[in-house]
VOPAGU-2260 file (C-alpha; in pm, 1 decimal, decimal comma):
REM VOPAGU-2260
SITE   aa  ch    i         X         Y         Z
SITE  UNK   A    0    2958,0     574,3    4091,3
SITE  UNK   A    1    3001,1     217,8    3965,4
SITE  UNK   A    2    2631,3     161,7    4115,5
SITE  UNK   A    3    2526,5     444,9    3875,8
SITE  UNK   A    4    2609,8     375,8    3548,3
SITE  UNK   A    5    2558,5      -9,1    3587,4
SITE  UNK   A    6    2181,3     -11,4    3509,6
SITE  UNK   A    7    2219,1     160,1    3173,5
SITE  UNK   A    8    2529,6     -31,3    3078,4
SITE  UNK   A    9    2363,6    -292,4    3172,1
SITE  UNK   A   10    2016,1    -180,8    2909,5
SITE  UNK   A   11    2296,4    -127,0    2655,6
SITE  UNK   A   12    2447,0    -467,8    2672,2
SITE  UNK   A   13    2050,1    -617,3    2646,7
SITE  UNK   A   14    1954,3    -368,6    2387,4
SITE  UNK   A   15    2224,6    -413,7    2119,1
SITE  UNK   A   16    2121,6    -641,2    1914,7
SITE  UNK   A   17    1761,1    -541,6    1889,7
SITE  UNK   A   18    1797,7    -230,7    1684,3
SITE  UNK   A   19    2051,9      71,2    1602,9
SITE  UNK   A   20    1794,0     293,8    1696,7
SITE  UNK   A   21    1770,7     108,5    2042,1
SITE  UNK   A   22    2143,4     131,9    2042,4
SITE  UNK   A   23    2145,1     493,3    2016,6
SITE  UNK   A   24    1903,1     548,0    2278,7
SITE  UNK   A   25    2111,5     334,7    2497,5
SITE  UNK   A   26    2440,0     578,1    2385,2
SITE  UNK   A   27    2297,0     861,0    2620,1
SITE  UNK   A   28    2419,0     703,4    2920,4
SITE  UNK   A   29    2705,0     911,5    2971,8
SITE  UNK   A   30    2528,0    1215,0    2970,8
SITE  UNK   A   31    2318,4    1083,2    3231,6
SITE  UNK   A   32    2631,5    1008,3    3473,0
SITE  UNK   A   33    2663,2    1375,8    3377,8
SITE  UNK   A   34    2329,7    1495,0    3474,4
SITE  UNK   A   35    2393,9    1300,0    3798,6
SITE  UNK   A   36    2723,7    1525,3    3829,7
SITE  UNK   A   37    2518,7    1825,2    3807,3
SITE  UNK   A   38    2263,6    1714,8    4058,5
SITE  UNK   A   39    2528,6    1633,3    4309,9
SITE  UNK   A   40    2653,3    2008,0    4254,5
SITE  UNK   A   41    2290,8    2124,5    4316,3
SITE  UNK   A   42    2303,0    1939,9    4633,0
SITE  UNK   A   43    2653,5    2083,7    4745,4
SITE  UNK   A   44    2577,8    2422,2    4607,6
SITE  UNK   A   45    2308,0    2467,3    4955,2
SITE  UNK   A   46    2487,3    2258,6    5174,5
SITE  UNK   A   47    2851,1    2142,9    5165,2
SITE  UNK   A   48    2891,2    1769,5    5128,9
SITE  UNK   A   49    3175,4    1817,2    5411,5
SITE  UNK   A   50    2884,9    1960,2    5638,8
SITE  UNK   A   51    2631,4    1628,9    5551,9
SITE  UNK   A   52    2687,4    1314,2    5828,7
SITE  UNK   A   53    2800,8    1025,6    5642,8
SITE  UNK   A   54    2457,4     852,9    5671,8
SITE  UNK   A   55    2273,3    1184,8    5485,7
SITE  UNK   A   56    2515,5    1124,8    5207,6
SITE  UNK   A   57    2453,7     755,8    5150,5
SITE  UNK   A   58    2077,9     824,3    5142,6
SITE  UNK   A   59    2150,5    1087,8    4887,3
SITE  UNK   A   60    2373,4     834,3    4665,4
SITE  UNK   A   61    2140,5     543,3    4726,7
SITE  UNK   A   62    1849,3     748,1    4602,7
SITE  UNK   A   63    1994,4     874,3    4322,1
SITE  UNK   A   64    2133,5     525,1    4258,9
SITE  UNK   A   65    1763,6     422,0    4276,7
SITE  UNK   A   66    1660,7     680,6    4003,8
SITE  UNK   A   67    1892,0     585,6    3721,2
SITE  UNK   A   68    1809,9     161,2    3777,0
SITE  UNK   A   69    1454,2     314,0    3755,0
SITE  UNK   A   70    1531,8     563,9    3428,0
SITE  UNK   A   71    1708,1     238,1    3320,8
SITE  UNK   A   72    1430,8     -40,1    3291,9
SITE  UNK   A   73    1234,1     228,5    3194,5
SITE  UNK   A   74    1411,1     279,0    2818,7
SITE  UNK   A   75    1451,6    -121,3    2825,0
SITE  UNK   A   76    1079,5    -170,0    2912,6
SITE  UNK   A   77     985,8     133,7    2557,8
SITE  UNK   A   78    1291,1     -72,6    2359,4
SITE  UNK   A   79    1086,1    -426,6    2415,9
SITE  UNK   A   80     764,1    -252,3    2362,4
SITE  UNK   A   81     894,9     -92,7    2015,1
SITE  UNK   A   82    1082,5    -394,3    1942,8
SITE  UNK   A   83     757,9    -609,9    1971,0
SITE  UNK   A   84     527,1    -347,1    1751,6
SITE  UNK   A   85     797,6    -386,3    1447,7
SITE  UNK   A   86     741,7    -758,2    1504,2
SITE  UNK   A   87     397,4    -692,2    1465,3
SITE  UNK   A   88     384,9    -439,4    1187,0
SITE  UNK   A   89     586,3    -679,6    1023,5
SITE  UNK   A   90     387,9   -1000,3    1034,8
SITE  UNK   A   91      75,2    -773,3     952,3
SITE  UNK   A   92     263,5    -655,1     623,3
SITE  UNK   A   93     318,5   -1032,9     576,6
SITE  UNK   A   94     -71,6   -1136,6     635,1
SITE  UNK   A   95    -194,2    -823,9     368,9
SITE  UNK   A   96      41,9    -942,1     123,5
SITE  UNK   A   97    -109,2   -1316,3     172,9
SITE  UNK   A   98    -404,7   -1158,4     105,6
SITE  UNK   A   99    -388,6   -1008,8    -199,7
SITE  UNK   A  100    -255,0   -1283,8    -353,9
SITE  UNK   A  101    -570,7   -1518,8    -244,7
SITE  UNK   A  102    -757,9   -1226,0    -315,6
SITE  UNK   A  103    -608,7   -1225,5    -695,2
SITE  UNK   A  104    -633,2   -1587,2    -689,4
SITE  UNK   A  105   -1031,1   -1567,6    -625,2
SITE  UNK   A  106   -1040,5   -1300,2    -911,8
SITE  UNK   A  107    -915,6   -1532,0   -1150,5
SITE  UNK   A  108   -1132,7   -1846,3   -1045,1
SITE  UNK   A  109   -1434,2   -1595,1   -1103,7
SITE  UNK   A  110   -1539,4   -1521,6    -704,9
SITE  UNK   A  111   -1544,1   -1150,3    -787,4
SITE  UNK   A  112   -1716,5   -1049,4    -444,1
SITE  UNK   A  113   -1482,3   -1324,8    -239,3
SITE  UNK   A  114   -1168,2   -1149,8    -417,7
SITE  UNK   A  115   -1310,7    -799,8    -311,2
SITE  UNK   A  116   -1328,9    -972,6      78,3
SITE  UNK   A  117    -963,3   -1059,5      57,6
SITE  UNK   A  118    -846,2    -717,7     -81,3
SITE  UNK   A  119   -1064,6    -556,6     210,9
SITE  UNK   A  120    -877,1    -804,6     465,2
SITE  UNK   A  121    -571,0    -675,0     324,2
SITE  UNK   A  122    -679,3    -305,3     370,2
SITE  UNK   A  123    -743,3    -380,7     760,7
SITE  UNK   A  124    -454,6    -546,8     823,6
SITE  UNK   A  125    -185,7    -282,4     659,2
SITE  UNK   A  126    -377,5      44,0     491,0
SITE  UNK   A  127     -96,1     180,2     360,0
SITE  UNK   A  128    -166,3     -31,6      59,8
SITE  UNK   A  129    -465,3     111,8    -126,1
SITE  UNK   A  130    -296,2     317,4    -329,7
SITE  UNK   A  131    -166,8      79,6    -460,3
SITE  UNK   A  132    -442,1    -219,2    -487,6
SITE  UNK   A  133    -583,5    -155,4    -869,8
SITE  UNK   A  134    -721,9    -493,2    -852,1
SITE  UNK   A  135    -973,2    -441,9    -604,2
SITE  UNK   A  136   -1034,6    -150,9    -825,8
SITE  UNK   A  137   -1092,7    -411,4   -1090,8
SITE  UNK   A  138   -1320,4    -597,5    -843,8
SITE  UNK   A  139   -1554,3    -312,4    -737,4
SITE  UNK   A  140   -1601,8    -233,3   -1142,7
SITE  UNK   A  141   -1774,1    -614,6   -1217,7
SITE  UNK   A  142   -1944,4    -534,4    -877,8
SITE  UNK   A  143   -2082,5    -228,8    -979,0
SITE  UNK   A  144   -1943,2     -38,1    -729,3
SITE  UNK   A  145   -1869,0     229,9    -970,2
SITE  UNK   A  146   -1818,3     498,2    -713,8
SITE  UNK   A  147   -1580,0     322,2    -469,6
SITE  UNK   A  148   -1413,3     169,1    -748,8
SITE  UNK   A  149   -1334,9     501,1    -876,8
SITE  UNK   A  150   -1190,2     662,3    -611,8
SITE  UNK   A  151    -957,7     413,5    -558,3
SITE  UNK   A  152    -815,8     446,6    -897,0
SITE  UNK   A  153    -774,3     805,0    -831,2
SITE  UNK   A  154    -578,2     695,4    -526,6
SITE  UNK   A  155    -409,7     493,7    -749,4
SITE  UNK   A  156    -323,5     761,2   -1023,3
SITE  UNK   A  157    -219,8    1022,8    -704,6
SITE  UNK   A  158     104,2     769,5    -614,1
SITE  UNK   A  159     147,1     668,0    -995,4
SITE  UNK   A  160      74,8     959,3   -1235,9
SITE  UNK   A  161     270,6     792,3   -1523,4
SITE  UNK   A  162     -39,8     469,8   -1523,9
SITE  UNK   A  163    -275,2     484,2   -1835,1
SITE  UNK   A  164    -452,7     201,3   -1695,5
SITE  UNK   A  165    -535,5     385,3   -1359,3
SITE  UNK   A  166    -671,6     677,2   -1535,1
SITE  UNK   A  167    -851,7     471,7   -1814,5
SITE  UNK   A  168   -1036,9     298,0   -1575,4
SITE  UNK   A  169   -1145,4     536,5   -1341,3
SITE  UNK   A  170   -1319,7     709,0   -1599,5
SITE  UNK   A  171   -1496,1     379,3   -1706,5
SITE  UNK   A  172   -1600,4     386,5   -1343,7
SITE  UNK   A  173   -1725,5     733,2   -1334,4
SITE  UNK   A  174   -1921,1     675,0   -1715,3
SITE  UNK   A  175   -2150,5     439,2   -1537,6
SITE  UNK   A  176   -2256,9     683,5   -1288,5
SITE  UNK   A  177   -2199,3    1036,4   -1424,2
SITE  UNK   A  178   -2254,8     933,7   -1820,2
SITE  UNK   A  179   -1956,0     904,7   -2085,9
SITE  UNK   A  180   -1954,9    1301,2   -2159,1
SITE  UNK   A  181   -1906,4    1431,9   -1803,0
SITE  UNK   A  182   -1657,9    1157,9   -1711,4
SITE  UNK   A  183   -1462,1    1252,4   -1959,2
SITE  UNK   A  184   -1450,0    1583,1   -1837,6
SITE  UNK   A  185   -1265,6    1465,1   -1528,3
SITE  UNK   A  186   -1072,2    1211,5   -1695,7
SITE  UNK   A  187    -734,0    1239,1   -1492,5
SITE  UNK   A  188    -452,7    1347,2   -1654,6
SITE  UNK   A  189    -117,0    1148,0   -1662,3
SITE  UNK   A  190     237,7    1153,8   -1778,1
SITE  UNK   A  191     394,8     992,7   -2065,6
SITE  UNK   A  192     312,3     655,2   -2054,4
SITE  UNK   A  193     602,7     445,3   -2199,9
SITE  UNK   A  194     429,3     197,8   -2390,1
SITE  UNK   A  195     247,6     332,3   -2741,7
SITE  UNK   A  196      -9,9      87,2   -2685,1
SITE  UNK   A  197    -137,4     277,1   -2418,1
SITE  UNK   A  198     -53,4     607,8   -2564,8
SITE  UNK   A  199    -271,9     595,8   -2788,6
SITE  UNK   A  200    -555,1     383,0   -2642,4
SITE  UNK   A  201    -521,1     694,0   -2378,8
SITE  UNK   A  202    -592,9     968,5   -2654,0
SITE  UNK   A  203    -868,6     726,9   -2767,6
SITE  UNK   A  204   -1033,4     727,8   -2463,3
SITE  UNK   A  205    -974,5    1110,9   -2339,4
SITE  UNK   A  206   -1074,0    1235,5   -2697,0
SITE  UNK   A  207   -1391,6    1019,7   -2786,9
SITE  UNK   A  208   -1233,4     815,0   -3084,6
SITE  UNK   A  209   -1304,4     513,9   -3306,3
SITE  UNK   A  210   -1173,1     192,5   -3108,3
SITE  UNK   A  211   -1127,2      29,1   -3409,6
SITE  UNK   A  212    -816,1     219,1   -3478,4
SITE  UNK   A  213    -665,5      94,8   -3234,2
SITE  UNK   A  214    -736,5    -252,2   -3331,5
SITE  UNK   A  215    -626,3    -168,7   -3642,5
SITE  UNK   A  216    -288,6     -12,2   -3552,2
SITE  UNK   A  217    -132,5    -311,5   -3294,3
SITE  UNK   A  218    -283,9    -578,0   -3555,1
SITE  UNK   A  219      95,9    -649,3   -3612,5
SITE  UNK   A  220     251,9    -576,2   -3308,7
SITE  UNK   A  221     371,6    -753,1   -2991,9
SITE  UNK   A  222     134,6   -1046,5   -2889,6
SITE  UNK   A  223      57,1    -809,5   -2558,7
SITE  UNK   A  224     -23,0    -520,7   -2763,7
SITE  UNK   A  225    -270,2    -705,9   -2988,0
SITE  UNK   A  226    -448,1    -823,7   -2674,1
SITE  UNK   A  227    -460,9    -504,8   -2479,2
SITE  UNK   A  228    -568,8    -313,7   -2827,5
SITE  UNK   A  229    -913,6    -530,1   -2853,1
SITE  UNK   A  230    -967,9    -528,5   -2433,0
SITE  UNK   A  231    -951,7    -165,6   -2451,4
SITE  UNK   A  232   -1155,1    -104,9   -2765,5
SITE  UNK   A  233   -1421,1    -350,1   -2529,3
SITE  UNK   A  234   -1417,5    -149,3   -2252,8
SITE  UNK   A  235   -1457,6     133,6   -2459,7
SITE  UNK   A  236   -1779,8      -3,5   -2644,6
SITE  UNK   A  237   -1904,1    -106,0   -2274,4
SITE  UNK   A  238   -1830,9     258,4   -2161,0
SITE  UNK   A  239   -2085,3     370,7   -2455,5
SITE  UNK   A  240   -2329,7      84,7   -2368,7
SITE  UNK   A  241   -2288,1     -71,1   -2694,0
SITE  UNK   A  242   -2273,5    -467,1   -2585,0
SITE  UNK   A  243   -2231,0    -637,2   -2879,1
SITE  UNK   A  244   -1967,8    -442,8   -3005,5
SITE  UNK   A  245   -1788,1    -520,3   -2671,3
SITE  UNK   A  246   -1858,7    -833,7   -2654,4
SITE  UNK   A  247   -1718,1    -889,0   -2999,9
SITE  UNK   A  248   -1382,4    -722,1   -2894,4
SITE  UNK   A  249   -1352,6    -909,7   -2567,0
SITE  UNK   A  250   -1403,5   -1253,1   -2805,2
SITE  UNK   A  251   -1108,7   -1174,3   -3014,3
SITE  UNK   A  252    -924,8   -1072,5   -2697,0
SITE  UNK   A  253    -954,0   -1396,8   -2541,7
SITE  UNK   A  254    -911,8   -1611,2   -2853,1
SITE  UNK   A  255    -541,6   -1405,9   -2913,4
SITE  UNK   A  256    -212,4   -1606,8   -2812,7
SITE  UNK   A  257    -167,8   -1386,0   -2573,0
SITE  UNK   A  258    -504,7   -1370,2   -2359,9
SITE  UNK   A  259    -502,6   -1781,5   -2436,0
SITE  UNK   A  260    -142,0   -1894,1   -2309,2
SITE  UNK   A  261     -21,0   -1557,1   -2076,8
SITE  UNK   A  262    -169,9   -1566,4   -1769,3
SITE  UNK   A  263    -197,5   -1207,1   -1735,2
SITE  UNK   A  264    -479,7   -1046,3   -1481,0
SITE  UNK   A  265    -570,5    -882,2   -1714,7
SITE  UNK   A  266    -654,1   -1196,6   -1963,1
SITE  UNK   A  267    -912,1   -1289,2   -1643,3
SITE  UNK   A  268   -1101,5    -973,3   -1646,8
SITE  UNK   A  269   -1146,8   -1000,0   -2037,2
SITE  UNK   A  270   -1292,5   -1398,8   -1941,1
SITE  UNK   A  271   -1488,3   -1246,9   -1694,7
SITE  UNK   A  272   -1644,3    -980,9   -1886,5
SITE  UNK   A  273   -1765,2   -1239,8   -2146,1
SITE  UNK   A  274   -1898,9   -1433,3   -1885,4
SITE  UNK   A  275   -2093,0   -1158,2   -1720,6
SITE  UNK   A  276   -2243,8   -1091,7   -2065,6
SITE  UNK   A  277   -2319,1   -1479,8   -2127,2
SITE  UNK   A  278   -2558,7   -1444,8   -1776,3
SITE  UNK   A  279   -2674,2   -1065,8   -1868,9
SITE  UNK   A  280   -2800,7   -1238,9   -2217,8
SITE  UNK   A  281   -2945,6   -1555,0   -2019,6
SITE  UNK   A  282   -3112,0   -1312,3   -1736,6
């Protein structure tokens, strides 16, 4: 019996300190000195062991003997194989995040399309995180890529309904290719958003009003809010087609504290924007 249970004690030994859940699958090998008990009864329920020769019986025991060893490197052989593809999921999570980060990194330098690569790269390696990539959102917008770049802010918006910023600019998205009214009759609908900033550039944007309130309202207020209060009234007059006025707003953007000393992604895309009017004024 010794020769039976030694293979899986054996798988147990070599498996525990892989995983618990390779542990656990290595726990079942008493029930399978068990299951040999009941096969032995099969055998002796048709013919007595007392009526089997000797050498019948050892070719019974050695063959069942056989079986386990065999059921035994088998569950080491799926342990490896699932220890090796958590390895691998792992360094692939590693390799998307790497990714992102040059890809954000390329963003900021101005490589819009070699940003949009990286995020892509990312995608391949671990897809479980577009729903959460807004900045290759960002990236197919200055690409004009309107449509993609849409529906991946409504990816977006599905995992985080509380975002503003997801919903805001899908719909700037879907003004370039549908027209301001009809976007705005699909404008997604979000939660409370916790910051009043965004609260109200929100009701701005959903109800068609004057961006200059909001410029007028965070005037005072944190540094971040008077940034974010002329980038949004500049995406709005870009959403209308009204240039100038946009590129007014993104100016005074820029040239705040904020979009001069923060580093914020956002700060970037404002830098960006100018500079895609500068060559759209030069073309």
């Amino acid at each position: 019996m010794a020769r039976l249970i030694l293979p899986i004690s054996t798988s147990s030994l070599l498996l525990s300190n892989s995983s618990p859940s390779l542990a656990r699958a290595c726990s079942t090998a008493p029930a399978r000195s068990l299951n040999f008990s009941t096969a032995h009864t099969r055998v002796s329920s048709s013919t007595s062991s007392q009526s089997l020769p000797l050498e019948r019986r050892s070719v019974v025991i050695a063959g069942v003997s056989i079986l386990w060893a065999s059921i035994g490197t088998g569950v080491l052989v799926a342990a490896t194989a699932m220890s090796t593809s958590m390895v691998a999921g792992k360094y692939k999570g590693q390799q998307a995040s790497l990714s992102v980060k040059r890809g954000m990194e390329l963003f900021v330098q101005g490589d819009v399309a070699g940003s949009l690569a990286k995020f892509d790269d990312a995608l391949e390696l671990d897809p479980r995180q577009k729903p959460y990539l807004w900045q290759r959102g960002l990236s197919l917008y200055y690409l004009n890529r309107f449509e993609e770049g849409a529906d991946q802010f409504r990816e977006d918006v599905a995992v985080n309904p509380n975002d503003t910023e997801e919903s805001i600019w899908c719909f700037l998205c879907e003004a370039q290719t549908k027209g301001v009214e009809e976007a705005r009759k699909q404008f997604l609908e979000v939660g409370q958003d916790r910051r009043p900033l965004m609260q109200r550039a929100y009701e701005v944007f959903t109800k068609g009003g004057n961006p200059g309130d909001l410029i007028h309202e965070f005037k005072d207020g944190q540094p971040y809010e008077v940034f974010y209060a002329h980038l949004y009234a500049g995406l709005y007059h870009e959403s209308e087609g009204d240039s100038e006025a946009a590129k007014s707003a993104m100016v005074a953007a820029c040239r705040t504290p904020y979009g001069i000393r923060s580093g914020d992604y956002m700060a970037s895309l404002a830098k960006l924007l100018l500079q895609f009017t500068a060559e759209n004024d030069c073309a």
